[in-house]
N, C-alpha and C positions, 0 to 999 in steps of 0.2 A: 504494500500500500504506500506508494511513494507522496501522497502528501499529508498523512498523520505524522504529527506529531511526537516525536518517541524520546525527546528528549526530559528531564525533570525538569518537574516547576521548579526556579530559583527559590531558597530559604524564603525568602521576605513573601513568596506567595504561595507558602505551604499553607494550606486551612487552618484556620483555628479547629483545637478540638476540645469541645465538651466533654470533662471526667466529672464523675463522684467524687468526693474526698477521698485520699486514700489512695487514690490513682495514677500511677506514673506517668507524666510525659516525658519523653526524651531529643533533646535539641540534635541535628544532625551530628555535633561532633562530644557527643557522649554524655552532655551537661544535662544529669536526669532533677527534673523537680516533683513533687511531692506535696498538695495541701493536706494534711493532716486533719484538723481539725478547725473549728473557731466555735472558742467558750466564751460565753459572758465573764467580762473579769471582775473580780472582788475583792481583788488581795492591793487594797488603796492602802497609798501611805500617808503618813499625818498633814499632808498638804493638798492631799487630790481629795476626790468626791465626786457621788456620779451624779451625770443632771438625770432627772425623773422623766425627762421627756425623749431620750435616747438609752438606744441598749448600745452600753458598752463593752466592746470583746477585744478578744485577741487572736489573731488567724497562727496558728504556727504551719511554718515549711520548712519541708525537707529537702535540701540541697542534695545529691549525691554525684561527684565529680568522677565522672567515667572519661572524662574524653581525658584525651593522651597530655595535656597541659595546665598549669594552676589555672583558674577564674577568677576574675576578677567580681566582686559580686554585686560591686557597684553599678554592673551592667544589667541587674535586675531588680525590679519594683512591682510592688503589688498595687493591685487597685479592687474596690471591691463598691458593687451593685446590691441593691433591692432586688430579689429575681422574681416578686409578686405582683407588686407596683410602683415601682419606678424605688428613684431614691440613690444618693450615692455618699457611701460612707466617707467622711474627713478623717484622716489620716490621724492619729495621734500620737504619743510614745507614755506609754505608763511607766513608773519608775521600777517598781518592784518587777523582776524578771525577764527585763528586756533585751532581745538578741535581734538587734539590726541589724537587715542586709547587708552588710560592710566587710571594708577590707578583702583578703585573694582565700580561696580553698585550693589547695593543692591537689592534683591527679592523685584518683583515689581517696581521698576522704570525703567525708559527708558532715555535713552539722542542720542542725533543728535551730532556724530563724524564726522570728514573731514580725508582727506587722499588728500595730495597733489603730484601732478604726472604732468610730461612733456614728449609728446611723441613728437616724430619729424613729421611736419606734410605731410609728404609722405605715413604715414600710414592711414591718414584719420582720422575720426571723429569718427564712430563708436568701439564700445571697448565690451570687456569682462572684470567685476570686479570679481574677486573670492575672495569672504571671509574666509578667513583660520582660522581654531583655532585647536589649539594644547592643550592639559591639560595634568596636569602631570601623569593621568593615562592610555591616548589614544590618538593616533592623530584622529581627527572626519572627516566627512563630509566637503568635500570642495564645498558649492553652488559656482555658475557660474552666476552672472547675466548680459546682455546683455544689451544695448544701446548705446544713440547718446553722444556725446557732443555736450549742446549747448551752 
């Protein structure tokens, strides 16, 4: 069939893909991520307090660095959605427990990052996390994972 197609889509126009928490995606050069969870948080320290009018959580992910080279992890950011009706959570940092996206992982390790976020709670409980990552020679795949806050 000489005019399909056969070559692959470039990184930057691979689909996004919808996971469950819990559910690996893998970037073409091994850089696996991982939403775990997202809990309401509760563990305030003597200077924070939640407002009554948003549910405040914390998403943790799991980084696991397959590809052949350190990451930089700067190159990736969470962002997080209402997936009921609408809604888009403001980023926060809570003090007690926090492991921001920062600084390199090395080939072959993996570590459990947080990303803290406040959505107002007329949006509900359920959400979409998207893991973003940008490098400096592509923007990639933005996976989509879906779930509850508990």
């Amino acid at each position: 069939m000489e005019h399909c197609n056969t070559e692959n889509p470039a990184e930057s126009e691979a689909p996004v893909t919808d996971l469950a928490f819990g559910k690996p995606f893998v970037w073409p050069d091994g850089l696996e991520v991982t939403v775990l969870e997202a809990k309401v948080f509760t563990d305030w320290d003597e200077y924070e307090e939640p407002d009554p009018k948003n549910t405040e959580f914390r998403v943790r992910v799991k980084v696991n660095n397959k590809s052949a080279r350190a990451v930089d992890l700067d190159e990736l950011s969470v962002s997080v959605d209402g997936a009921t009706n609408g809604g888009t959570a403001a980023l926060t940092v809570f003090s007690k427990g926090s492991a921001p996206l920062e600084g390199r992982l090395a080939k072959g390790v993996s570590a459990v990052k947080t990303s803290d976020n406040s959505l107002e709670k007329r949006y509900g409980k359920d959400i979409v996390v998207t893991v973003q990552r940008t490098t400096a020679d592509d923007v990639l795949a933005f996976p989509e994972f879906t779930g509850t806050i508990k």
